[in-house]
N, C-alpha and C positions, 0 to 999 in steps of 0.2 A: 591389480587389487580389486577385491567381491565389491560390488555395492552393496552396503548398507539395506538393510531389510525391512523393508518398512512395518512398522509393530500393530501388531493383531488385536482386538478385541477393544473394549469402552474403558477409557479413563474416566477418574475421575477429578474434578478441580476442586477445592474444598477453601470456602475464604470467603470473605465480606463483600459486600456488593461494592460497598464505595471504596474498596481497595485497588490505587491503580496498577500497582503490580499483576492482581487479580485481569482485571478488564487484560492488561498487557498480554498475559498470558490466554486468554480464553481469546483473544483476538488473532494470537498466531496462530492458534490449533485450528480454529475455523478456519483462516486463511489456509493454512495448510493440510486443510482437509481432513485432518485425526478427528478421528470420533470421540466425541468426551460428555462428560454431564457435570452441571455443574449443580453444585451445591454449596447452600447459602447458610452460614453458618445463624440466622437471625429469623431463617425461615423451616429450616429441613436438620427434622429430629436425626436422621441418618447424618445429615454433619458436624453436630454437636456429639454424635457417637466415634465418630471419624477423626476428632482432637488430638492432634500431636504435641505435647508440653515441650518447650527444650529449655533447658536450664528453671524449671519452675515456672517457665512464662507460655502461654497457649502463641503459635508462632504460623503466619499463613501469611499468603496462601501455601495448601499444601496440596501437588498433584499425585495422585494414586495411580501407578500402573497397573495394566493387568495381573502380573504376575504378584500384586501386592506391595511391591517397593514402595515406599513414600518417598517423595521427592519434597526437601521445604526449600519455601520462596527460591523455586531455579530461577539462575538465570535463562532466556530466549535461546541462548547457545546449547547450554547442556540439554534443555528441556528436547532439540533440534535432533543432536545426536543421538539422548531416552526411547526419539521415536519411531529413527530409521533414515532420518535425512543425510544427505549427504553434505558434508562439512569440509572432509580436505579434499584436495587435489588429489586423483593419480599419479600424474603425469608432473614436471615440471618443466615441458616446453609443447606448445601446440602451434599449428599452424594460423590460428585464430583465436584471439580471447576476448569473448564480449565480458563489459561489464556493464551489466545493467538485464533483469529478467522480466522485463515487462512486456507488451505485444512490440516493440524496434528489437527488443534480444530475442524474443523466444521467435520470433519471424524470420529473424536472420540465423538462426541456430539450426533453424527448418531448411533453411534453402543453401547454408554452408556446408552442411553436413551431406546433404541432398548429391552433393557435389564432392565429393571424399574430400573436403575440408576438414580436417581433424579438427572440431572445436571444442571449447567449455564455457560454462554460462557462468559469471561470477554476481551473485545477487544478495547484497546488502540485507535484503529482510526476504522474503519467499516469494516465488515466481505468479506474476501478474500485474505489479506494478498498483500504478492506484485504481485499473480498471478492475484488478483483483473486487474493492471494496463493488461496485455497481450490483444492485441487485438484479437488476432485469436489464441488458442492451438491446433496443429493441431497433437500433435504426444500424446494424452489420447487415452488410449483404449476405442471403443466404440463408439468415434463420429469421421467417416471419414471424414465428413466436418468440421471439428474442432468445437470448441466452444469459446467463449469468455470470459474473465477472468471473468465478471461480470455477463452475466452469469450462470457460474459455481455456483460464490458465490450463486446468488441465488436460485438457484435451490437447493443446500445444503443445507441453512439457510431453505428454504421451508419446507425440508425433514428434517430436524432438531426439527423445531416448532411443525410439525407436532405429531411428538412423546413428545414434551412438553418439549424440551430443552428452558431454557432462554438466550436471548440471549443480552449483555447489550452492548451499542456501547461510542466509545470517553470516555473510563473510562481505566485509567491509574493504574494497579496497582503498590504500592511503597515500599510494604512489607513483608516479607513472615517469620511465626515466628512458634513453635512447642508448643502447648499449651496440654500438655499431650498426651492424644487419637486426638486431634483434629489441624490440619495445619487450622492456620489463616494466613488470608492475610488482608494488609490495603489496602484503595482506597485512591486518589488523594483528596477526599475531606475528609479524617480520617472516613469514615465509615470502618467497617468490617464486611468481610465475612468466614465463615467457615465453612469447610470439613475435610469426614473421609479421603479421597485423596485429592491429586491437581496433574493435569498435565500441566506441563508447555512448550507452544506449542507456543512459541513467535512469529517462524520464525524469521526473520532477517531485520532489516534496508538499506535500500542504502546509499552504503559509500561513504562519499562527498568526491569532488575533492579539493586536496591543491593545488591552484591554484592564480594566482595572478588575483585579482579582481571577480573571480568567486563570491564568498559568497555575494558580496553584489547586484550581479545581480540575485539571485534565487528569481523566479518566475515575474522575468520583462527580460525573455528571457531566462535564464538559468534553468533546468528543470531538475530534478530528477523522470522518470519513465513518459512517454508515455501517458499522459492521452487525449483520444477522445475530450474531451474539450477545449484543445489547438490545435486539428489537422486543424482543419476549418480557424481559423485566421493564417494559412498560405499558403492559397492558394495565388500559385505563387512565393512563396519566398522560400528563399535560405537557409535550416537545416541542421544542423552538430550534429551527433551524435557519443559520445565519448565510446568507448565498442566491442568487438567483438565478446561476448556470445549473446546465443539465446535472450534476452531480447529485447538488440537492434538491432538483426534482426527483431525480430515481431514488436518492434516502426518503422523501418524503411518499414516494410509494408502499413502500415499504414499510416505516413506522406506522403508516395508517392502518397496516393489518393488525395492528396491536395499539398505538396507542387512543386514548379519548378524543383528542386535541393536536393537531399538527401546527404550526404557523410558522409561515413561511417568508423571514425577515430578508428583504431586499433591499437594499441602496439603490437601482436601477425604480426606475417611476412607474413600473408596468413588466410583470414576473415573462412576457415575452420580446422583451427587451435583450434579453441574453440567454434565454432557454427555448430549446427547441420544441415545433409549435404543435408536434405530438404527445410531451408531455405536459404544456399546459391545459390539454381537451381531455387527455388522462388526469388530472390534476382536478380539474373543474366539475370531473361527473363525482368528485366526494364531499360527503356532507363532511367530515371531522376535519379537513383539509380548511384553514385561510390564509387567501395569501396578504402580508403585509408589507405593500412598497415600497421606499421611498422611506425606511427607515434603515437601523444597524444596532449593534451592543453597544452600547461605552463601559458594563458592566456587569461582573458573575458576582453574585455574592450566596454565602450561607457559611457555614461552621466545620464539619465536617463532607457535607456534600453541598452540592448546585442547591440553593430554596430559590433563590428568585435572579431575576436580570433586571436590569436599568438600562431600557430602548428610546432609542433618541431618532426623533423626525431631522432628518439629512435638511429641507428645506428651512425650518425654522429655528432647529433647534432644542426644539419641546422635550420634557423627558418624560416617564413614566415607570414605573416600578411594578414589575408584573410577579405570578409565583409562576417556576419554570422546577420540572421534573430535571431534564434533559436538556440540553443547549449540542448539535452538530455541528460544526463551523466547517464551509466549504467557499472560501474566501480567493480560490485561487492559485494558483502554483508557484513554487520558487527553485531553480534549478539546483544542487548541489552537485559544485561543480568547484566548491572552495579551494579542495586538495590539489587540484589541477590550474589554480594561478601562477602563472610566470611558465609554465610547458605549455599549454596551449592558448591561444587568439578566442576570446570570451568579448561578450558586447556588455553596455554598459548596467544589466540587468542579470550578466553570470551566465546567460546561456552563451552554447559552442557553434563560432563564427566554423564553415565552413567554404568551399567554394565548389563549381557544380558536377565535381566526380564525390560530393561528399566525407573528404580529404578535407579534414584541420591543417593549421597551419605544421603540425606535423607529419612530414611523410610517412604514411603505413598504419597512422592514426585517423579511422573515419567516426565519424558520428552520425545519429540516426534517431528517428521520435523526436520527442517533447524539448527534447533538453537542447535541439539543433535552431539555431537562431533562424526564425521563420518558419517556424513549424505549424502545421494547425493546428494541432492539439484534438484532435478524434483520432478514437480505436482502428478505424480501415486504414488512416492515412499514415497511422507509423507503423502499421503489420506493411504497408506497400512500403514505406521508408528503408526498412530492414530487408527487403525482399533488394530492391534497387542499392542498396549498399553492398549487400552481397557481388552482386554483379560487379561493382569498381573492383572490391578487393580481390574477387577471383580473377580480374585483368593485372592488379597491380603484383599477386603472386607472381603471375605467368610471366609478368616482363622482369622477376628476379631471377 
């Protein structure tokens, strides 16, 4: 079967800023690298000319392809397939099926393939994982100017293809079963696929904030993971970012190129307490930049979007009630690993017990990255995770 072709020329997004359908979608196109522009129906006379009515009602967001098609409110799937991604399988038996496309999959996808392992990458949202979101990685070996999460991804996924890895995007898988010789796994729409292995290379989700009113402001101001596409619509305004690991040091790079105001809400007592001590001296040479320690949210509030938060001192208690543009939350990771209770040996935290050929308690099932119980959690160390998993599974083929 042809691969899917990836589609030519500048979209267009067309829809309200504090729509989180909107953010959703201008967050995958960025991630996945299509070129688009976005237009604000509240700003830009061009997208009040752009207006699609359906049934009598103005209805957005609404994506514009090249060729003119309107697309209203897609779903992440459809929009996947509009733009050239590839979505099913080929094949439906490989000698290897990662699931999970982040630097543990696209590393092992590099070095399976490297090796006429017939593989395929199965990736829940688009290849890069959450290092996709970093805007600048400055501490990989190799690039002194750093590189950027996106990318990284693609440069990998290039070097991936290139050896004839498949790579399927916005495919969720929901199952993972032992059918003799062969690990099946189901997909989100009941297909299956199967292998002589499977490596499961999830990485990890960001863990949402319990917070009062948070949830129902995500993505009309409240934000999980730094995306370039949100940096621009705050120029000149006031962002508060909740976290004091490296993550939300590199968003706080970042928004500082645009917005007035950065602050940099920690619970740790001191911002190099948990972030590395290169971006706190990058951190400290900006005026718009504060860091504040030794606090957290207990609260989002406004009407239709984020107007203010209610930040609370960790030591005393104290609250305060500030006006906030923007709120980032980078609180941390949480494995999703849910679909995989009762098939494989999980610790008390949901990540995948192992043991040290990297073999779950299921034979022919390895794990790799974030999501492996004891991992460290940087970019080098689960591209090296995925490299040395490779290795077990190419010994565990051999001895079938």
């Amino acid at each position: 079967m042809p691969r899917p072709k990836r589609i030519e020329g500048e979209l267009r997004v067309v829809g309200h800023r504090w729509s989180a359908r909107a953010h959703e979608i201008r967050a995958f196109l960025a991630r996945s690298r299509v070129h688009y522009r976005w237009l604000d129906i509240e700003r830009d006379e061009e997208a009040r000319r752009l207006q699609r009515p359906e049934h009598g009602h103005q209805v957005f967001p609404v994506v514009i392809l090249p060729d003119g098609t309107h697309l209203i409110r897609p779903t992440i799937r459809e929009l996947a397939d509009r733009v050239g991604l590839d979505t099913q399988p080929d094949e439906r038996f490989y000698d290897l099926v990662i699931v999970g496309g982040g630097p543990a999959g696209l590393s092992a996808a590099v070095y399976a393939a490297s090796e006429k392992i017939g593989t395929i990458v199965i990736e829940q949202e688009v290849p890069g994982g959450q290092a996709g979101y970093s805007s600048n990685i400055e501490n990989y070996p190799g690039f002194p100017g750093g590189l950027s999460g996106s990318d990284f991804a693609r440069r990998t996924v290039e070097q991936a293809e290139k050896f004839g890895v498949e790579i399927l995007c916005t495919r969720r898988v929901t199952r993972l079963e032992v059918d003799g010789p062969y690990r099946v796994l189901t997909l989100d729409d009941g297909a299956r696929v199967s292998g002589h292995a499977v490596l499961l290379a999830l990485g990890t989700a960001f863990r949402w904030l319990d917070a009062e009113g948070c949830s129902n402001l995500v993505g009309k101001g409240v934000y999980y993971g730094a995306a370039e596409a949100e940096a621009a619509e705050l120029r000149d305004q006031v962002v508060y970012l909740l976290g004091g690991g490296n993550a939300a040091g590199q968003a706080a790079l970042l928004l500082a190129k645009w917005a007035k105001r950065v602050v940099i809400v920690a619970p740790e007592p001191a911002l190099d307490s948990a972030m590395s001590g290169y971006l706190v001296d990058d951190l400290s040479d900006l005026k718009n930049v504060e860091p504040l320690p030794g606090h957290t949210v207990r609260a989002a509030e406004g009407e239709s979007h984020l107007e203010r938060l209610v930040l609370k001192e960790v030591a005393t208690g104290r609250e305060q009630r500030v006006p906030a543009d923007a709120l980032f939350i980078f609180i941390g990771a949480a494995p999703r690993t849910g679909w995989l209770e009762g098939v494989v040996d999980r610790d008390e935290k949901g990540f995948i017990r192992a043991d040290d050929r990297m073999q779950t308690s299921v034979p022919g099932v390895f794990v790799a990255g974030d999501v492996r119980a004891g991992s460290v959690g940087r970019i080098a160390s689960a591209v090296g995770d995925g490299a040395m998993a490779v290795h077990f599974i190419r010994q565990y083929l051999q001895a079938r």
